[in-house]
C-alpha positions as CSV (number, residue, x, y, z in Angstrom):
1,X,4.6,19.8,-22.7
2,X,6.4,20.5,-19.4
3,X,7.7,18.0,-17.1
4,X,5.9,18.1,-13.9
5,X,7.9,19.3,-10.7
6,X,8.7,17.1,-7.2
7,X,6.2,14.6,-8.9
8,X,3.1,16.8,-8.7
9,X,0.6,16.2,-12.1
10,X,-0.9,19.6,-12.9
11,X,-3.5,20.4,-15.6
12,X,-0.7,21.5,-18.1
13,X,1.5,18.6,-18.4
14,X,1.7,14.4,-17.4
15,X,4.2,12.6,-15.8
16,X,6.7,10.3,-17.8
17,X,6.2,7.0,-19.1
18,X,8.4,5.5,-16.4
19,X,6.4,7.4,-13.3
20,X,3.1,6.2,-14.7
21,X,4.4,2.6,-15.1
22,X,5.5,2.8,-11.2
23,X,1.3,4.5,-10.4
24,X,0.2,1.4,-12.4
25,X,2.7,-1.1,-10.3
26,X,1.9,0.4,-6.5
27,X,-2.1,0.2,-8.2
28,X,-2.1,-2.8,-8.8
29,X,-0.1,-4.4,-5.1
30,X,-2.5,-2.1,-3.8
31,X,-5.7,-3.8,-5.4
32,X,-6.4,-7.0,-3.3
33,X,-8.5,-6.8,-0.6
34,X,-6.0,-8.5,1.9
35,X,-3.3,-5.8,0.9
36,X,-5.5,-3.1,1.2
37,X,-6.4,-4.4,5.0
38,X,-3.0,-4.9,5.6
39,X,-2.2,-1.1,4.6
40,X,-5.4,-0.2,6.7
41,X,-4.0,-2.0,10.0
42,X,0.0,-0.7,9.4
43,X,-1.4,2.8,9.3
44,X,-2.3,2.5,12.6
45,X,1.1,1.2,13.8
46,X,4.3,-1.4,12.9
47,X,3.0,-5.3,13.6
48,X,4.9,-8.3,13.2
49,X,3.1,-10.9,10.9
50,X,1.1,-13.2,13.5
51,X,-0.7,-10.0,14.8
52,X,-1.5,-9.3,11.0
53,X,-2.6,-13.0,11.0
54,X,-4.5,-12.3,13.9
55,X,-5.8,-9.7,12.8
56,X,-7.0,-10.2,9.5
57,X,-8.2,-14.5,10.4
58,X,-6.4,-15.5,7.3
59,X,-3.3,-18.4,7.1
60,X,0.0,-17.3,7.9
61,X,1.1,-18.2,4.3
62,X,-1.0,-16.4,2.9
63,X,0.3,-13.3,4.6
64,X,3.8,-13.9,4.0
65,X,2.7,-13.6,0.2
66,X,0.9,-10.3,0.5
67,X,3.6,-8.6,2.6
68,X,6.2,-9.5,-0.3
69,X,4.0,-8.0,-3.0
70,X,3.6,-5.1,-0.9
71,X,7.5,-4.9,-0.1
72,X,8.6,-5.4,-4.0
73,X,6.5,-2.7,-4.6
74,X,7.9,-0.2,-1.6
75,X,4.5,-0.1,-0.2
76,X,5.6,-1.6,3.4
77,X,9.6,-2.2,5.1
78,X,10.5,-5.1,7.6
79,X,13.0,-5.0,10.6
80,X,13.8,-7.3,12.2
81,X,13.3,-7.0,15.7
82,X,14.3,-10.1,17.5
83,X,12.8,-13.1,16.3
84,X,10.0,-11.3,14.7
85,X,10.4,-8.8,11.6
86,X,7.9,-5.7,12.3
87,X,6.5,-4.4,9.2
88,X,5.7,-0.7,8.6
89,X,4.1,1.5,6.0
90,X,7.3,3.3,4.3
91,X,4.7,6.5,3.0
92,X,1.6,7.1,4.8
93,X,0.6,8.9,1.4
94,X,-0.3,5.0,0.4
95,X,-3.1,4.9,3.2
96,X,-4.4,7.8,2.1
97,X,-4.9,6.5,-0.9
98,X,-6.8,3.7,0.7
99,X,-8.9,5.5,2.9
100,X,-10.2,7.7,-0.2
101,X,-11.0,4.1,-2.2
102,X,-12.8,2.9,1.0
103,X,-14.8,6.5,1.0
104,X,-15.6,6.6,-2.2
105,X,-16.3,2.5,-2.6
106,X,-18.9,3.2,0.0
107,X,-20.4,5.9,-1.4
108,X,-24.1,5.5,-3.1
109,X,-23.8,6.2,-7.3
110,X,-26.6,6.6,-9.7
């Protein structure tokens, strides 16, 4: 079995144990709904947490929590700009991602 090349998985060969524990990781801070809306809304551009707060109608708290999950994870980066720290998506690969699990969630199945 051949090691896969620049990350790609082809029909011949899987990724190494380590590379599949780091799928499972982004996954899984990628599997709660609030994440997966905050992904949705930093696709479109950087916000600062009260406009995610806004944005989504859910405590500030709770927020904080979902952003650090997604930042362990290297989903999302924060700068500070000011007094506010803007987050961003650091791969819009991740939203794609998203988008597909929202297309397919919504399909009809037999």
């Amino acid at each position: 079995m051949t090691a896969p090349t620049h990350g790609r998985v082809d029909d011949l060969s899987l990724p190494g144990a380590d590379v599949l524990e780091r799928a499972g990781e982004l996954l899984r801070a990628l599997a709660a709904p609030v994440r997966i809306s905050i992904v949705l809304l930093l696709r479109e551009s950087q916000r600062c947490v009260h406009e995610l707060v806004d944005a989504l109608d859910v405590p500030q708290p709770l927020v904080s929590q979902h952003l650090r999950i997604l930042k362990a994870t290297g989903v999302v980066a924060g700068e500070r700009s000011g007094r506010e720290v803007m987050y961003r998506l650091v791969d819009h690969h991740l939203a794609d991602i998203i988008v597909a699990a929202i297309s397919h969630a919504g399909e009809e199945h037999p």
